[in-house]
N, C-alpha and C positions, 0 to 999 in steps of 0.2 A: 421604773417609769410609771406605772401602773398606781404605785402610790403616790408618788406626787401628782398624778390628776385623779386621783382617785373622787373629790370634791365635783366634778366634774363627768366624771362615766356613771355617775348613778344617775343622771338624769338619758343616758344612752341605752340603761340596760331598761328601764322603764320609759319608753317615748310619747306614752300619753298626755305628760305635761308638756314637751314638744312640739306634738301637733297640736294640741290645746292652742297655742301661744301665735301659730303661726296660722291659724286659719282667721287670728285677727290682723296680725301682721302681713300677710299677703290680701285682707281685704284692702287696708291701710293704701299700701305700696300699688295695687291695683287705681284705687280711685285717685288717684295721682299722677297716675303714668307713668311712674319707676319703671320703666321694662325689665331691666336686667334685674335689679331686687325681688320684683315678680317671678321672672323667669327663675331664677337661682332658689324662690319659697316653693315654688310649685314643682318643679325636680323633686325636691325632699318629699314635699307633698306626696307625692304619685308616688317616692318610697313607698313611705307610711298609710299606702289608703288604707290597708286592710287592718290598721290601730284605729280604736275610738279613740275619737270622739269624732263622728263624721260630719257633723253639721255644725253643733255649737257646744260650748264645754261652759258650766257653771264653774265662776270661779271662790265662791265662798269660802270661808275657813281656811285658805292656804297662802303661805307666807312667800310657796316659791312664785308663785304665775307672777309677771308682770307687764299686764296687758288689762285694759278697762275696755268696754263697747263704746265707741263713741256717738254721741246722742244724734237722731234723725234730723233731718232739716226743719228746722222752727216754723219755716210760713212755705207756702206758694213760690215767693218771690226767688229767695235761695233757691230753691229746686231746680227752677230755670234756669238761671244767673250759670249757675253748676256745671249745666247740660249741654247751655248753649258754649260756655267756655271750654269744657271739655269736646265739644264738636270741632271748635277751631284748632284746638291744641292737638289733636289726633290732624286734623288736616297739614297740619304743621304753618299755620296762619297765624302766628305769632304776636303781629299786631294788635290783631281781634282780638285774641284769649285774652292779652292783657288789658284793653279798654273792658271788654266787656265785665271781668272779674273786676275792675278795679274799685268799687265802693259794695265789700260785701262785707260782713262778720264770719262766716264759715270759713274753717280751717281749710275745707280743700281746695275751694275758691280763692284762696288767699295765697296756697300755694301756686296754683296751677299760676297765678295772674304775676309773680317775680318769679318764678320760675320760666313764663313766657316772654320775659324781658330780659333777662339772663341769656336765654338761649338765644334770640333772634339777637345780642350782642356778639357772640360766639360765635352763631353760620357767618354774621358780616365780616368779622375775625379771619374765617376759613378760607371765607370766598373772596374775599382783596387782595387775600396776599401771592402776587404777582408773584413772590420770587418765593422756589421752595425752602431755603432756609432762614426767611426772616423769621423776627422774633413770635413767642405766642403772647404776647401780651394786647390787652383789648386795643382796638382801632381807636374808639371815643373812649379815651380814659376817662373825660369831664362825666360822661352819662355813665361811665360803668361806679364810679365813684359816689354820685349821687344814691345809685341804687344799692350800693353797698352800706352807703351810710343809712337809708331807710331799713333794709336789715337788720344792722346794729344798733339803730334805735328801737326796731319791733325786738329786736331778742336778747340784748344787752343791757343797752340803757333802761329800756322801756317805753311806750310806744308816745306819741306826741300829746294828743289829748288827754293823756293822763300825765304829762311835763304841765300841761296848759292847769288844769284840774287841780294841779298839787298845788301849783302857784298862786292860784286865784285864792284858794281856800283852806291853809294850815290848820284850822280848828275840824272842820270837816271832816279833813285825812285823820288827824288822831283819831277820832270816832269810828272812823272805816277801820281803824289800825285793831279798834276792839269788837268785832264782827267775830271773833271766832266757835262762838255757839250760836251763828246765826244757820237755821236750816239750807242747806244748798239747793234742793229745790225751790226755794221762796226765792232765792238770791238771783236765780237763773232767770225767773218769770219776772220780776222785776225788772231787771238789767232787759228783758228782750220788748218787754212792754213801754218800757217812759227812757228808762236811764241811757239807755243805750243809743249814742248816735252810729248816723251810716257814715261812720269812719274807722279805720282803720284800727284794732286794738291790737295787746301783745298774745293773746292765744285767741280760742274758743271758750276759755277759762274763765271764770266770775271775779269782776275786777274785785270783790268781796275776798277774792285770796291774796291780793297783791299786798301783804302785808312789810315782808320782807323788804320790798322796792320804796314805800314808802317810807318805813322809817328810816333807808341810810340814804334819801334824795334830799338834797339843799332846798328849803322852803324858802318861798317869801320873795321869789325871785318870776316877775312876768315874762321875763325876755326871752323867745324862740331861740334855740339852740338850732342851729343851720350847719356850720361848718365846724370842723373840730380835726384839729391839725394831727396826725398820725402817732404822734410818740405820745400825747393825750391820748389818743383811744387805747393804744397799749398798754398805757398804765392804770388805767379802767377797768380792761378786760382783764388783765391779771390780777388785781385789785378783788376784782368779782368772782373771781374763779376762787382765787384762795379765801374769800368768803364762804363760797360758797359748799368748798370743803369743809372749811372749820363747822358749817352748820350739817353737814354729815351727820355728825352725831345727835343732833336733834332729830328727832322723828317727826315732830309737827311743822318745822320749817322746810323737812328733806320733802314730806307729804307736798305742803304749799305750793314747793319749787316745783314739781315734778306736775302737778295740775295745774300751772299755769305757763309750761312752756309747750313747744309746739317741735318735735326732734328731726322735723324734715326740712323747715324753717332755719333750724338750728344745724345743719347740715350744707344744708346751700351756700349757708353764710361762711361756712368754714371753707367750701370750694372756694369761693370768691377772695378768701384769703386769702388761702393757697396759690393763689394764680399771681397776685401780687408782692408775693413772696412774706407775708404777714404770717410764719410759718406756726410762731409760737402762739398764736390767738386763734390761731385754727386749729392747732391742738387741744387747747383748753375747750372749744366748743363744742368739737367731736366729743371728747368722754362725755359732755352734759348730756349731747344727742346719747348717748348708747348706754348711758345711764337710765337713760324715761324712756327709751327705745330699743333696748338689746336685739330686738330678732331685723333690725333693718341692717344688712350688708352690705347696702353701699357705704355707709357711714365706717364701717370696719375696712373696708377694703381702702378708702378715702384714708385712713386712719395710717394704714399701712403704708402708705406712699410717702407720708411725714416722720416715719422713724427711721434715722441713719444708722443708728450701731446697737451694741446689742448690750451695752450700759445703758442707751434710751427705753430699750424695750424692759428690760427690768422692770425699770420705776416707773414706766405704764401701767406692767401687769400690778406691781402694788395699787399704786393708783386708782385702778380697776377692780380690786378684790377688796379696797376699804370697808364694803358694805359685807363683805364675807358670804356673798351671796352664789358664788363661782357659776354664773351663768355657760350654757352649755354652746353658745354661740364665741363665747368668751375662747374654749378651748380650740374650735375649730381656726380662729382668728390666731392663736398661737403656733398652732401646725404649720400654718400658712404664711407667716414669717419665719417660722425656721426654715420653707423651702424656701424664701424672697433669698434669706443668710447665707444660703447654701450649707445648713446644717439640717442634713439629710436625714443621718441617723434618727436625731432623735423623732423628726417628723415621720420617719415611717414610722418608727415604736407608737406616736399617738395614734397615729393610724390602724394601725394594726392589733392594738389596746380597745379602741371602738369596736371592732371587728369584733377582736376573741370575747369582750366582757361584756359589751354593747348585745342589743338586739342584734336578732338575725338580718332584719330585712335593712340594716343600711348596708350591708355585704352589694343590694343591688342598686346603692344608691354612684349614679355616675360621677358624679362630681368628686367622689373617694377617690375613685379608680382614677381618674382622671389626675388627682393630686399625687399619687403614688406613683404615673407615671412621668411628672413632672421629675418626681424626688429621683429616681432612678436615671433620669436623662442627665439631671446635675452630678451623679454618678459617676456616669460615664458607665453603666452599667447598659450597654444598647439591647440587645438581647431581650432582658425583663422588660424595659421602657417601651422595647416595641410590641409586644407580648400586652403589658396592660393598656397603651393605646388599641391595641386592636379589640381588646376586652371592652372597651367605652363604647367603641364604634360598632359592637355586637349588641351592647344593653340600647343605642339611641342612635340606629343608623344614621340618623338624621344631623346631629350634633357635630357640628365643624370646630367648635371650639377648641384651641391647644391642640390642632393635628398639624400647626407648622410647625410645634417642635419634632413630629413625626417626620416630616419631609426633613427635617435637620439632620434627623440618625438617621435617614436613610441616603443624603448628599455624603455625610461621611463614610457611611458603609458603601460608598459608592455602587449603588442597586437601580442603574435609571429605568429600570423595565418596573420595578415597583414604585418607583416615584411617578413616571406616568401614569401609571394607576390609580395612586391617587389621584393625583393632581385632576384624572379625567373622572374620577368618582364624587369629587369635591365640587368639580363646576358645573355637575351634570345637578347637584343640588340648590348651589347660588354663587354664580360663577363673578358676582362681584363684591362679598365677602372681603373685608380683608386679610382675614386666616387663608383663604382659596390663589387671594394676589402673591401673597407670599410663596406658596407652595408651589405656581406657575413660576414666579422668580426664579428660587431654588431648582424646580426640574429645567430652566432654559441655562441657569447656571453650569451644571453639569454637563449640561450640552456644549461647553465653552461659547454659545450664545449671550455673551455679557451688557449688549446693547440694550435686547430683550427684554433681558432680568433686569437692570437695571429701570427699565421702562416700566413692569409691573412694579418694582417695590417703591417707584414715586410714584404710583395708584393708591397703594396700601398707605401712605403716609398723609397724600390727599385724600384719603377719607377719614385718616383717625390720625391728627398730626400728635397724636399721644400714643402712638404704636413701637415700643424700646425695642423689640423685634424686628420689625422694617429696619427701621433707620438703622438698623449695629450689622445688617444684610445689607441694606444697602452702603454701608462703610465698606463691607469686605468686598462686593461687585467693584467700585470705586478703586481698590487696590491693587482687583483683578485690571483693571483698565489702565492704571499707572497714574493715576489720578489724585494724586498725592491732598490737591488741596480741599476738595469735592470730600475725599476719606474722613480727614479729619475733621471738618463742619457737621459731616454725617454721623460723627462720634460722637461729639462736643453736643449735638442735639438729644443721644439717646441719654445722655449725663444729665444734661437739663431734667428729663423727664423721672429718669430714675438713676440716682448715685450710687445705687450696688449694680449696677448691671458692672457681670466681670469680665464682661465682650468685647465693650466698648472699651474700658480699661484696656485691655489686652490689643485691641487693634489700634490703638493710638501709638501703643509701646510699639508697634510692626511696624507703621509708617515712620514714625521717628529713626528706627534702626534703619530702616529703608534707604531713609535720608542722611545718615551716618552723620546724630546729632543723638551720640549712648548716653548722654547726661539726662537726656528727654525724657530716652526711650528708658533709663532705670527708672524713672520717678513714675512714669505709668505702670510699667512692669511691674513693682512692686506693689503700688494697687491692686492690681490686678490677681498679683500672690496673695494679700490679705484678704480679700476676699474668698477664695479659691484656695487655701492653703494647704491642700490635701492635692493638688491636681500638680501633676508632675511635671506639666507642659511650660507652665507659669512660674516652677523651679527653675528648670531649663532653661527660659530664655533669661530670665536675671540672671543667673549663673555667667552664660553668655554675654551678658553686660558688661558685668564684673569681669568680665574676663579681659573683655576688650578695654577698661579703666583700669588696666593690667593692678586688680585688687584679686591676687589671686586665690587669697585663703577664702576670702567669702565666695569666692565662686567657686570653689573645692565646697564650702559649705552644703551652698547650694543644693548640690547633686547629691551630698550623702544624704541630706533630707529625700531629694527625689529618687531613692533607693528603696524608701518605703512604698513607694507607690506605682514603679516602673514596672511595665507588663513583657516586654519583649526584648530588654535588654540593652537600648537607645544607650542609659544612663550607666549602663556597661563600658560603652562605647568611647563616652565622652572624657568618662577619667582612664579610658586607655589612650585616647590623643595628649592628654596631658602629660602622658610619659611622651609620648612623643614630643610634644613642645617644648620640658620643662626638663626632660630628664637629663642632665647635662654628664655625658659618658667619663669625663675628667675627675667627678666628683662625684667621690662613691657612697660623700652622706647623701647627697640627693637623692641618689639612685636609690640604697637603700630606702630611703623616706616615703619615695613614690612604691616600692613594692612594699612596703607596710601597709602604706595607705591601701594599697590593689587588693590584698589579705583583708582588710579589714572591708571593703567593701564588696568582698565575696562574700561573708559572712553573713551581711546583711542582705545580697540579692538574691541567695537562695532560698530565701522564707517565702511558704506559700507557694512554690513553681512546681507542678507537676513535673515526670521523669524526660522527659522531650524538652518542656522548655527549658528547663534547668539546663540536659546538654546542649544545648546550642546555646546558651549564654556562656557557659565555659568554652565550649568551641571555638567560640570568637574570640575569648580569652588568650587561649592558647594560642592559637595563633599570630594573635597580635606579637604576643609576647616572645614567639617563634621567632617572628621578625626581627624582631626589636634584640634577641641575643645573637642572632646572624648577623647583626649591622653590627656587635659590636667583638664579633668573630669567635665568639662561644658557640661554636659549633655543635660542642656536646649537648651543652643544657638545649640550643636550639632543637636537637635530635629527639628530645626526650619530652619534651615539650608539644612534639607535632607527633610520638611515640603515643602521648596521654590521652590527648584530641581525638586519635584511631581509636582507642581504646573504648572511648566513652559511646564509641557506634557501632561495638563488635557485635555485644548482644544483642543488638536491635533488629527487629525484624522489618519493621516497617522502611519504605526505599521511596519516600517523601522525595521532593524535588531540594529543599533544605539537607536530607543526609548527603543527598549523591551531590550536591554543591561541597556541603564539608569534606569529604571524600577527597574528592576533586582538587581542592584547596590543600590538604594534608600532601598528598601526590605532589602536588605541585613545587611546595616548599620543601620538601625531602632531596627532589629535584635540586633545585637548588643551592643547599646546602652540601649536597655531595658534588657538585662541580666548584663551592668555594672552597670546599675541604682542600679539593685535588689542586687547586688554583690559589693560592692566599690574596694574589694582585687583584680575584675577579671582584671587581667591585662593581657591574653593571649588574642591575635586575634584569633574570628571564622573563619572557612573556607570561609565563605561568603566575610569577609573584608579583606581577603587575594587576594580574588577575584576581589574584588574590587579595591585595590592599584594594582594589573597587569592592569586592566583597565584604573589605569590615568596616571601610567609610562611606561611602555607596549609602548606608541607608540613613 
């Protein structure tokens, strides 16, 4: 593991070009208002304080930095424009910010001014919608449309007045097109002195680089480009994308492109896609952003939520390593879809690669710990998971972040003295969080308070109607209440948002069997297996499917797969009811068949089981299988068989509530079998081996 990112941990074990990188990228993400980008730079930040470069890092001579200062405000005017836009936008005044930014040049003005029209689209989004599961798509498609097509004329096409500018004047642009040893400071003062109107351009960039856009635009042409039908712009955007790979390997066009786009601009535009399901042109825009912008995280994380399988993710990371530059943001963003995959392993191994090879001081960075306790909860490893949740909440008491997967393992581990705990430590910090709603759900859950819970996690979804967490809880509260149709809307919604959640798969497959409609519930369940294909539970219940579309070999399959990963002997269990269902006493190849198969899956369920659980999986064995030669008046083998069972707890010292049940059980069937012996007609069960059969189906 270690070698294949080995490209990537050399920039871990030396972190000075790291924080180099991000004290312009969190300046960046700051004057713009990015909260969580910010938040998520400055965590690392406050890692790294005690690495130089602590104020400002020279980037001359070196091929890795990829980060420039961007220039101060030209006049007076900007500086205000900035100040007062950014006052509105902090107030969350939406309207203002975007009048007032709306005729600037400056990149942060430009953002903050469609960025303040986006949003104030979005709360109207949030706040009309009367019913909790209508759709999330914008209220005023016509306005959110317009503003997406301004967008994609600022960062695709390119921006209007220079559509207007080409057309007026073909011989002009060729001239412009040969600018390229013209000085960039001359170019700048120029453009800010005469050339430049107060409208709207495609960066901060000197239209003196828009070379690239000029020679592949249609000249000669006056007519305002207005509207432009959808399967047109995707054939544009992709058109330009794979342009703009092939110019990859030009250094002087990749320089051009990279100085005149804008990666937060280009960012926005990609959400806006993504919302209207433009999923493929929102892809292509992100790599451009995180191309001229590596250390901005929302744009990675954005990134994340539009890759479905793990053949996409492939030919991303190529995609992304074309320049062979193996950015160190790049590695982190792969960890973190192997935990989205639920491919754990290898995400710890990065993890724990950083650690061992990496500097010392990201050991105290939270946001590690925090992702390793993620990978362990996908696990099913509760113990560690809860172990490095508590390690997060010792580094930044304060950080609510992913501590409802903590109330998660703790509602399974059935601990409500610790879940109130949290829950009263979480709200005593910001009691209406949505991480805090949740955690209040889950402890009123366990309380069998389902109203409650229910009550909190449509809090948590009216505040963040993009929370896969709520909604896949509040599916199961729903299920708890018999609420069959409520469940699956609550399902259907966390799918919308994100297609690997293997929760929501999985409780759809519940409610289907619920409904005793197995065709349904396979077709989810198996989802839900392919994502989760190590998890035994998701074996189990397709197994159980198959069983019931009486397909009996794949559901024999099934369980011998969930053999490898069974902890307590469940999957013991299930192919000993199989002799029971299947084993037909007249036909002794069957019989035999099934005790092959019973050998063979002993074999495999001993691996791995310390000397305890090992005996009580055979325990239960035996017994069963006690039973099962009593029924069919093998008295002997039954003897010998409940003779094996005693045996396996002679040496034991330990007097567990588990031995002295098996005990109990052996007693019990001995019993019995010595009154059939005496009797051949007894064919009724004593109370003992009625007692016995709750104890190996019972659980």
């Amino acid at each position: 593991m270690a070698n294949i990112y080995l490209p990537y941990l050399k920039f871990f074990k030396d972190p000075l070009l790291i924080k180099a990188e991000l004290i312009y990228a969190l300046q960046e993400s700051r004057d713009r208002c990015l909260h969580q980008s910010a938040k998520f730079l400055s965590e690392l930040m406050m890692t790294l304080k005690h690495i130089p470069p602590h104020f400002e890092f020279e980037n001359e001579n070196n091929e890795f930095i990829r980060f420039e200062l961007e220039p101060a405000f030209v006049n007076l005017e900007d500086y205000l424009v900035y100040f007062k836009a950014r006052a509105y936008y902090d107030l969350e005044d939406y309207p203002s910010c975007a009048h007032i930014a709306k005729y600037t040049n400056n990149s942060k003005s430009m953002f903050l001014h469609y960025m303040a029209r986006y949003l104030s689209m979005h709360n109207e989004c949030i706040y009309e919608r009367t019913n909790l599961f209508d759709s999330f798509k914008p209220i005023n498609m016509r306005a959110y449309m317009e503003l997406l097509d301004e967008l994609l004329i600022l960062n695709v096409y390119g921006s209007e007045d220079d559509s207007d500018e080409e057309s007026e004047d073909e011989p002009q642009l060729q001239k412009v097109s040969n600018l390229d040893t013209v000085n960039l400071k001359h170019s700048i003062q120029q453009q800010e002195d005469d050339s430049t109107p107060k409208g709207r351009r495609c960066s901060r960039r000197p239209r003196s680089l828009r070379i690239e856009k000029a020679t592949t635009t249609t000249l000669g042409k006056k007519n305002k480009i207005t509207k432009r039908n959808n399967t047109t712009k995707k054939v544009k955007v992709t058109a330009l994308a794979a342009q703009s790979e092939n110019n990859m390997s030009s250094g002087d066009h990749r320089e051009a492109r990279i100085k005149r786009e804008d990666p937060y601009l280009l960012w926005l535009t990609a959400v806006m896609l993504k919302r209207i399901d433009r999923c493929d042109e929102a892809i292509d825009i992100l790599v451009r952003a995180i191309q001229i912008q590596p250390c901005y995280w929302g744009a990675w994380i954005e990134l994340s939520t539009l890759v479905k399988d793990l053949h996409m993710l492939d030919a991303l990371n190529l995609r992304l390593n074309e320049s062979k530059e193996h950015h160190w943001m790049h590695l982190l963003f792969i960890a973190h879809m192997y935990v989205d995959f639920q491919i754990t392993d290898r995400a710890i191994n990065i993890y724990n690669d950083i650690w061992k090879l990496g500097h010392t001081a990201f050991q105290d960075w939270p946001y590690m710990q925090a992702q390793l306790a993620i990978a362990h909860h996908n696990k099913r490893e509760i113990a560690s998971a809860i172990v490095s949740f508590k390690t997060v909440m010792e580094m930044d008491p304060f950080r609510i972040d992913n501590l409802d997967l903590l109330s998660n393992l703790m509602y399974v581990c059935t601990s409500p003295d610790e879940l109130v705990v949290l829950s009263k430590y979480v709200a005593s910090i910001d009691r209406y969080r949505q991480e805090t709603l949740c955690i209040l759900g889950n402890m009123y859950s366990l309380k069998c308070d389902h109203a409650k819970s229910v009550l909190y996690f449509k809090k948590a979804v009216r505040i963040n109607p993009f929370n896969v967490t709520a909604w896949t809880l509040l599916g199961h509260e729903y299920i708890e209440m018999k609420n069959s149709y409520a469940a699956i809307i609550s399902y259907r919604q966390a799918l919308k948002i994100n297609i690997r959640d293997y929760r929501a798969w999985y409780g759809l497959g519940q409610i289907y069997e619920l409904v005793k409609l197995p065709n349904y519930a396979l077709f989810y369940f198996t989802h839900a297996r392919d994502l989760r294909p190590r998890d035994y539970r998701m074996l189990v219940s397709l197994g159980d499917m198959f069983d019931r579309a009486d397909r009996i070999f794949e559901s024999m399959a099934c369980f011998y797969k969930a053999l490898f990963y069974d902890t307590d002997g469940t999957i013991m269990l299930k192919l000993s009811k199989f002799y029971d269902k299947y084993g037909d006493c007249t036909n002794e190849l069957t019989r035999e068949h099934f005790n092959m198969m019973n050998r063979r899956a002993l074999k495999i369920g001993i691996r791995n089981r310390n000397s305890i659980e090992l005996n009580l999986i055979l325990s239960k064995i035996y017994l069963y299988l006690g039973h099962y030669f009593m029924d069919l008046h093998n008295y002997n083998r039954a003897a010998s068989l409940a003779g094996k069972c005693r045996d396996l707890w002679k040496d034991t010292e330990t007097n567990t509530c588990q031995t002295l049940g098996v005990t109990e059980h052996v007693t019990a069937l001995l019993a019995e079998i010595e009154a059939r012996a005496g009797l051949d007609n007894y064919l009724a069960s004593t109370p003992g081996a009625i007692k016995a059969r709750r104890f190996l189906f019972g659980l």
